[in-house]
C-alpha positions in Angstrom: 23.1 -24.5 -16.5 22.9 -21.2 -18.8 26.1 -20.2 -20.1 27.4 -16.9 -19.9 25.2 -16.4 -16.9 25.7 -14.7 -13.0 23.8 -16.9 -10.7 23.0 -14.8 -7.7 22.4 -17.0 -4.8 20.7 -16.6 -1.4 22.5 -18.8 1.1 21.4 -19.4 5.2 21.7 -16.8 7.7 22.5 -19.2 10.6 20.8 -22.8 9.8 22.1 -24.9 7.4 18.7 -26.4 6.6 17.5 -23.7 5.1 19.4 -23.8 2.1 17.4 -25.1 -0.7 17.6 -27.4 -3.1 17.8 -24.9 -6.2 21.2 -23.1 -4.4 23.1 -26.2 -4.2 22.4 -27.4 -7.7 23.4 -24.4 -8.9 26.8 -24.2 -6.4 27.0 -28.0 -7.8 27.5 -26.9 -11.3 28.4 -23.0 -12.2 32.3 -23.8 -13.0 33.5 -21.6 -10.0 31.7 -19.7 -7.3 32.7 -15.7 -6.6 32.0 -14.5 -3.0 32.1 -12.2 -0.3 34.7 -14.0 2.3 36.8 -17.2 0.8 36.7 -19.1 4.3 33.2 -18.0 4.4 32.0 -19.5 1.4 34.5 -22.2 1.8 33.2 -23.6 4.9 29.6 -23.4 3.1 31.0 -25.7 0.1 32.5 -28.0 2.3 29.4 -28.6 4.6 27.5 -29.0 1.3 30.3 -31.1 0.2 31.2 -29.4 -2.9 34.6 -27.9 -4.3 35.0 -25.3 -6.1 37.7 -22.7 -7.2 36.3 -19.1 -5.0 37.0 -15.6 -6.2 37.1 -13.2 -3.7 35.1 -10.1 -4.4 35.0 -7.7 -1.2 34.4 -4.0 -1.2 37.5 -2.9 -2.1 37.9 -5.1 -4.7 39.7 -3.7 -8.5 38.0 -3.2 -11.3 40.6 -5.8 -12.8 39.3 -8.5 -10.3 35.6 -7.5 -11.7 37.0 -7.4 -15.1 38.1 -11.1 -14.7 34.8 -12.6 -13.5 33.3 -10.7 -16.7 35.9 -12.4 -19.4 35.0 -15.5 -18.2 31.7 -15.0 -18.1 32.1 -13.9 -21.6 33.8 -17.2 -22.4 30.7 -19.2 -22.1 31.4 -20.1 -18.1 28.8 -19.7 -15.5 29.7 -18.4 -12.1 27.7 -18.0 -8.5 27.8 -15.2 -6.8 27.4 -16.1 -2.6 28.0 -13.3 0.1 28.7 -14.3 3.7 25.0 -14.9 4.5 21.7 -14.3 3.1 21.1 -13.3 -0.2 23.4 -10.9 -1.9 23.2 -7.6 -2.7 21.9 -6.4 0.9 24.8 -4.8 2.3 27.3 -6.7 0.7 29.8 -5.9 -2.7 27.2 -7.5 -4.5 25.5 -5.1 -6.5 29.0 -3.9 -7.5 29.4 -6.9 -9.7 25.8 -7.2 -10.2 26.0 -3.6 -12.1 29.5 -4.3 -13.8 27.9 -7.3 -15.6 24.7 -5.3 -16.2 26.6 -3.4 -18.9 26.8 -6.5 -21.2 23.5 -7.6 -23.5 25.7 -10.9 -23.9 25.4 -11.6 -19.9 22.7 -12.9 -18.3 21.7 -12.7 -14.1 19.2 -14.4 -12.2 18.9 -14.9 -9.0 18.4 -18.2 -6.7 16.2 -16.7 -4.2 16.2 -18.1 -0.4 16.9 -16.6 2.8 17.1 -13.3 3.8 17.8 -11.4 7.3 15.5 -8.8 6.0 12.3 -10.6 5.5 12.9 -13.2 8.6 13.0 -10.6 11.1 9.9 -8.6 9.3 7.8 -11.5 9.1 8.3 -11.5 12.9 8.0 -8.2 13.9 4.5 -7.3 13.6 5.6 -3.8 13.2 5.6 -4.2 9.0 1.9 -3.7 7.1 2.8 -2.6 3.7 5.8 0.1 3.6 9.1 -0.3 5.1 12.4 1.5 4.7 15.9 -0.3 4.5 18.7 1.4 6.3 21.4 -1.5 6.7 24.0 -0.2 8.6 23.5 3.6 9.5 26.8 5.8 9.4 29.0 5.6 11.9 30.0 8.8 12.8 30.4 11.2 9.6 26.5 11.7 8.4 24.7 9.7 11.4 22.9 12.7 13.1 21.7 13.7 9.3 20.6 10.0 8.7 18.5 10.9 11.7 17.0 13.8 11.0 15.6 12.4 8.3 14.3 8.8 9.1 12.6 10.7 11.3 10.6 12.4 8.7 9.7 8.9 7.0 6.3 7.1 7.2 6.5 4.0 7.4 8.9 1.2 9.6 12.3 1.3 9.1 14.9 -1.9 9.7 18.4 -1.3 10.4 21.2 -4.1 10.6 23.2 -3.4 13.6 26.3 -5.1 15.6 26.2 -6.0 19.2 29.3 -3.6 19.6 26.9 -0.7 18.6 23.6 -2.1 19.3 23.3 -0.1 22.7 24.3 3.6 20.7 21.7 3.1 17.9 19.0 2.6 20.7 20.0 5.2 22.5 19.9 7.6 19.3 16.6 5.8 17.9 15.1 7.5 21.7 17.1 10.7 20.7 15.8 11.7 17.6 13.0 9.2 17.1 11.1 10.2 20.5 10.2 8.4 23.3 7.6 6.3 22.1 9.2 4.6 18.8 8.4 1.0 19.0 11.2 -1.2 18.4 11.8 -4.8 17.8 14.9 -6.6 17.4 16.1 -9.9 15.6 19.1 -11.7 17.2 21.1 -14.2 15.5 18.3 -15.4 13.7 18.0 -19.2 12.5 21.2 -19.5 14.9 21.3 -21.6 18.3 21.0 -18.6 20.7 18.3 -17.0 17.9 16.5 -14.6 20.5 13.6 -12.1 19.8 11.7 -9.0 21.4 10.4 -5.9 21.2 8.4 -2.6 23.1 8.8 0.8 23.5 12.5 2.0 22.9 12.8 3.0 26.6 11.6 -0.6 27.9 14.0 -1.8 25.2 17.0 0.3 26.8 15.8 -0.1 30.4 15.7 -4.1 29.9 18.6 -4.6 27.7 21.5 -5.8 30.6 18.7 -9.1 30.6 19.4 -9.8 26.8 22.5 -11.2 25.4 24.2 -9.0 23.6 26.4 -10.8 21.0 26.0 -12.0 17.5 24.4 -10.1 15.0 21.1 -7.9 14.8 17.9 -6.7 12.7 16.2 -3.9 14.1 12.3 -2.9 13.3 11.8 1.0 14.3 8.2 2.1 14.1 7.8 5.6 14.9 
């Protein structure tokens, strides 16, 4: 284990078993594990059966709380960094740290690659060949009609993370601004028990949706 170092690490997005064998050496032996959610990330130690002292960073974490991870880094320590699922950095306080700890020569990051909502529901879709754009979560109200405008001016697919709460409004705009015959396919609860998948024109999609559950949470692939 380099000292002084930021381990980044990918953790599952539903299954348990896909976790590999790098990210819980690492969780194993980093002297204390900074993340998104503390339950979160302590309910992934204890499954793995490891303990650890867990830092909170969230997105409105201080610059003091950022400032702590970076002393100790400084001291020699090495620390993961775990978000609630996935890997971090992808709509998470990640790159916050990520660009704190940037700022020092003395500090090293690398990340534990593994899985990632992203690439599970691309790999999928079908809809992906080369290009794709990543929206995460699109504004909810101040700047959504302007996000829009202007995904609809892109080239190339474009994946959105959505909640089941709003899953029904982002179709409805995607028909709105994208036109009525955007393909979409959409990624629930991946990895998960109830992991569902399917895809078609965006009307079919909206027409259909009362047959799908709608809970959990959701990667959408919009191809104009």
């Amino acid at each position: 284990m380099n000292k002084g170092t930021l381990y980044i690490v990918a953790t599952p997005i539903g299954n348990m078993g896909d976790i590999t064998k790098r990210a819980v050496e690492t969780l194993s032996t980093v002297d204390f594990v900074a993340c998104e959610d503390t339950r979160v990330a302590g309910g992934l130690l204890h499954q793995l059966n490891i303990k650890k002292e867990l830092v909170s960073i969230h997105q409105h974490s201080s610059e003091e709380k950022i400032g702590h991870i970076i002393r100790e880094l400084e001291t020699g320590k090495s620390v993961a960094y775990v978000s609630d699922n996935g890997t971090p950095g992808i709509s998470d306080p990640g790159q916050k740290l990520v660009k704190a700890i940037q700022q020092y020569s003395n500090l090293t990051i690398l990340p534990v690659p593994g899985p990632s909502a992203v690439t599970a529901a691309i790999s999928v879709s079908g809809l992906v060949e080369k290009e794709f754009y990543f929206v995460g979560f699109l504004p909810k109200k101040k700047g959504r009609e302007t996000k829009f405008k202007w995904l609809k001016l892109l080239d190339c697919s474009i994946v959105i993370y959505e909640s089941a709460q709003r899953l029904e409004k982002t179709l409805l705009d995607i028909k709105k601004f994208l036109g009525d015959n955007t393909e979409v396919f959409i990624a629930r609860e991946m990895t998960k028990k109830f992991e569902e998948n399917w895809g078609g024109n965006i009307v079919e999609i909206i027409n259909d949706l009362k047959s799908h559950t709608i809970k959990g949470e959701f990667v959408l692939i919009v191809r104009k």
